[in-house]
Every structure is written in structure tokens, then in C-alpha cells.
C-alpha positions as CSV (number, residue, x, y, z in Angstrom):
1,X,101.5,213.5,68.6
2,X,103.8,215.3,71.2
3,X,100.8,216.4,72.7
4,X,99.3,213.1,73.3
5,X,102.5,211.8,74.5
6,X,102.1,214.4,77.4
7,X,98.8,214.0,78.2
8,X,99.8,210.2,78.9
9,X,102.4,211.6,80.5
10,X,100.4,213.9,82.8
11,X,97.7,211.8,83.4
12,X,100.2,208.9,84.8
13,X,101.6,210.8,87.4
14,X,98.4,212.3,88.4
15,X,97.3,208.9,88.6
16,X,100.1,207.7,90.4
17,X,100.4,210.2,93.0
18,X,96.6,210.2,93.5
19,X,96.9,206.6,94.4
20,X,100.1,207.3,96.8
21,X,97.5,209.7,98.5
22,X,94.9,207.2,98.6
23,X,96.9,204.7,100.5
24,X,98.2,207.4,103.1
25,X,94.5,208.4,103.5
26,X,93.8,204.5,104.1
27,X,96.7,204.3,106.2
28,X,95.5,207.8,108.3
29,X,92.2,206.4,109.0
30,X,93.4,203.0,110.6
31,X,96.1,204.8,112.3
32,X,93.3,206.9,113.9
33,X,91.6,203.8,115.2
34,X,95.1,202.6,116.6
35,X,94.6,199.5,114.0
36,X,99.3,200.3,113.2
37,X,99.7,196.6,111.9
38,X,96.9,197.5,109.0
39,X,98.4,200.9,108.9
40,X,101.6,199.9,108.0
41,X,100.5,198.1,105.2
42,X,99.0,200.8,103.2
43,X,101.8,203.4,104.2
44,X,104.4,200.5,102.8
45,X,102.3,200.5,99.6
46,X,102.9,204.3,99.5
47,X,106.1,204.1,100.4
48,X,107.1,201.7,97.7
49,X,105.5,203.7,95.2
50,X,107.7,206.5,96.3
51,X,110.5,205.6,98.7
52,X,110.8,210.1,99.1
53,X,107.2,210.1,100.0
54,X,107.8,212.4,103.6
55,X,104.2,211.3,104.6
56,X,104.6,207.6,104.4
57,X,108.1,207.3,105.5
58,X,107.0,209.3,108.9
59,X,103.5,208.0,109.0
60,X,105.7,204.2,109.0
61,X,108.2,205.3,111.7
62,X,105.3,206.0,114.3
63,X,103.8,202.8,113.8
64,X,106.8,201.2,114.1
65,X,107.5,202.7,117.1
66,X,103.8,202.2,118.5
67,X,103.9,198.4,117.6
68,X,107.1,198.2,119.4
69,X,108.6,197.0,116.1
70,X,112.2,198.4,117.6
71,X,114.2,197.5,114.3
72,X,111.9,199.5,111.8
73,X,111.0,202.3,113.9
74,X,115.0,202.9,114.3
75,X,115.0,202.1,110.0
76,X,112.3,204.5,109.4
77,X,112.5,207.2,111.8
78,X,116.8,207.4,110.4
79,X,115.1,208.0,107.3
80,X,113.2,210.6,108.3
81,X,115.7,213.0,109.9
82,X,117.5,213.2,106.8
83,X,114.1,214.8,105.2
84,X,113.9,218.2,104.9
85,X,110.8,218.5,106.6
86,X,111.9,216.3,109.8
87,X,110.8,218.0,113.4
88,X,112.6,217.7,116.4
89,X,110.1,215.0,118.1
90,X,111.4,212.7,115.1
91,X,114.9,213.3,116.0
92,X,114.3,212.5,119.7
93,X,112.1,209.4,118.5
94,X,115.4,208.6,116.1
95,X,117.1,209.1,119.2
96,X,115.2,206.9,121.6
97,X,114.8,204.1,118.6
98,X,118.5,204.0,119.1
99,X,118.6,203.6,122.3
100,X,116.3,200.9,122.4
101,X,118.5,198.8,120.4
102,X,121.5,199.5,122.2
103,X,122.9,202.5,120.0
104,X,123.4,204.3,123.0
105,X,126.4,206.5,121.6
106,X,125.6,207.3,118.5
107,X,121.7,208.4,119.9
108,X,124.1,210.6,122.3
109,X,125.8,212.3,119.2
110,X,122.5,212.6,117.9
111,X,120.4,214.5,120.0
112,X,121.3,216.8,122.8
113,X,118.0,216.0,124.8
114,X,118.9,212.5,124.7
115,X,122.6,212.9,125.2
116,X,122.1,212.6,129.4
117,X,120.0,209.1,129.3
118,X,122.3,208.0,126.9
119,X,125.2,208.2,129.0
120,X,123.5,207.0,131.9
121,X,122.4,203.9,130.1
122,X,126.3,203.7,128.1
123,X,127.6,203.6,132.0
124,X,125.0,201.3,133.7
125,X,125.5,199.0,130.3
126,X,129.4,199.4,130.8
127,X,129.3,199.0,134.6
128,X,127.2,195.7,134.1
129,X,129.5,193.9,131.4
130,X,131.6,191.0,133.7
131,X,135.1,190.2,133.7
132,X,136.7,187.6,131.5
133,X,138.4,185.4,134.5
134,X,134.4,185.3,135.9
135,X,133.1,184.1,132.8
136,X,136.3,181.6,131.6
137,X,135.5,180.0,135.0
138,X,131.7,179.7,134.0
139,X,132.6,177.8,130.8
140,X,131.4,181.1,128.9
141,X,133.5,182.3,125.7
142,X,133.2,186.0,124.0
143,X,130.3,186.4,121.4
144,X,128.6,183.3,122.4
145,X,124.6,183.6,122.4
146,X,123.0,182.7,125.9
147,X,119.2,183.0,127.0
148,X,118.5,185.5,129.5
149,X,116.7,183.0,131.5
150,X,114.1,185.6,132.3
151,X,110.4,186.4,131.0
152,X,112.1,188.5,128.5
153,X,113.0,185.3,126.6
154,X,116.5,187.1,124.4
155,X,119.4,185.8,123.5
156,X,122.2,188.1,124.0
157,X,125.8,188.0,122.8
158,X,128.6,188.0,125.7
159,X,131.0,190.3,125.9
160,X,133.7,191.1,128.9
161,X,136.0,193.6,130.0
């Protein structure tokens, strides 16, 4: 009886973790043919399966990062520098993901190669922020959402000195 009770047991996780590698292979070939959206949903299905799964969760972070996808790639590749198995390129992708969503000082605290962008970007950002007198006498208030007004199309939140 014990020894059937194994066998179930063995042949589950081989069954699990050969369909874990089955979606990563899936996920590798239409990452190959730069296909990321379809990529991503097979390394999700892996990643699911295993939220630890190193592959997936790096595998995920690239796309995110190749689809623009600013939010997850900064998710994803945060996840994968705590892995033991994380290189240097994803801590300066980690880094970068950061920066792209504003992060600027904690992707400087990160990562010594990004640590001199950072700082230029923390004093352009800082140099840029208007006084409060300038925006009371534009009707403006702090934390209030306004449109760019550009082709970028965001809504930012104001904030003064």
C-alpha cells in the first residue's frame, strides 16, 4: 500500500513539473519569434504552477520589459533578483524597470551602474517640479491629476516645492 501511495506520489510531480517544462518550452519558442504577448501566457501558466519556477519568472520579466509592460517588468524582474540564480543584466534591467516608473532612488541604491542616470534623472525630475505660488495662481492644488496635453496622453499627479 505504501508503495502505491509513492508511486502516485512520484508520478504527480513528474507529471507536474513535465508540464511546467512544457509551457516554458511553448513560451521559448514564441519568445524566439518575438510573439511576447503569447509568450507571456504560457510562462504565466508555468509560473502559476510554480510561483519559484527561476525560468518562468525571468523568462516573464523580459517580456514584460520587451512589450513595454513598465509595471510587470519592474514586478517580475524585483522577483528575480531575489533568486539565487539572478545575473547582473537582471539587476540592471531591475534597475532601469525602476527608473522607468519613476523609482529613481531606490534603482540608485540598487545598482551601482545605474546609480549615475539615476541621479541625473532624481535632479532633472527635482529641477522640473514648480513652485506652489506658480501653481495656486493657475488654480492647480497638490495631488490633483492633470493631462500632459502632449502625444503621450498621461495623467500625472502635481506636486510642488
Amino acid at each position: 500500500m505504501k508503495n502505491i501511495f509513492l508511486y502516485l506520489l512520484l508520478s504527480l510531480l513528474a507529471f507536474t513539473s513535465s508540464a511546467q517544462n512544457a509551457m516554458i518550452k511553448k513560451g521559448d519558442d514564441h519568445f524566439k519569434k518575438m510573439a511576447y504577448p503569447t509568450a507571456i501566457t504560457y510562462y504565466t501558466k508555468a509560473y502559476k504552477k510554480d510561483s519559484t519556477n527561476q525560468e518562468a519568472v525571468f523568462r516573464l520579466a523580459d517580456c514584460y520589459r520587451l512589450t513595454n509592460d513598465r509595471i510587470n517588468a519592474e514586478k517580475f524582474y524585483g522577483k528575480a533578483v531575489t533568486m539565487s540564480s539572478a545575473t547582473s543584466l537582471q539587476k540592471f534591467y531591475y534597475g532601469q524597470a525602476l527608473m522607468n516608473n519613476g523609482k529613481y532612488a531606490q534603482a540608485r541604491n540598487l545598482d551601482g551602474e545605474v546609480s549615475a542616470e539615476a541621479s541625473k534623472k532624481i535632479s532633472l525630475y527635482s529641477a522640473s517640479i514648480p513652485p506652489k505660488d506658480e501653481a495656486h495662481m493657475r488654480g492647480m492644488t497638490e495631488g490633483a491629476r492633470v493631462s500632459t496635453g502632449c502625444w503621450i496622453g498621461e495623467t500625472v499627479s502635481l506636486r510642488y516645492n
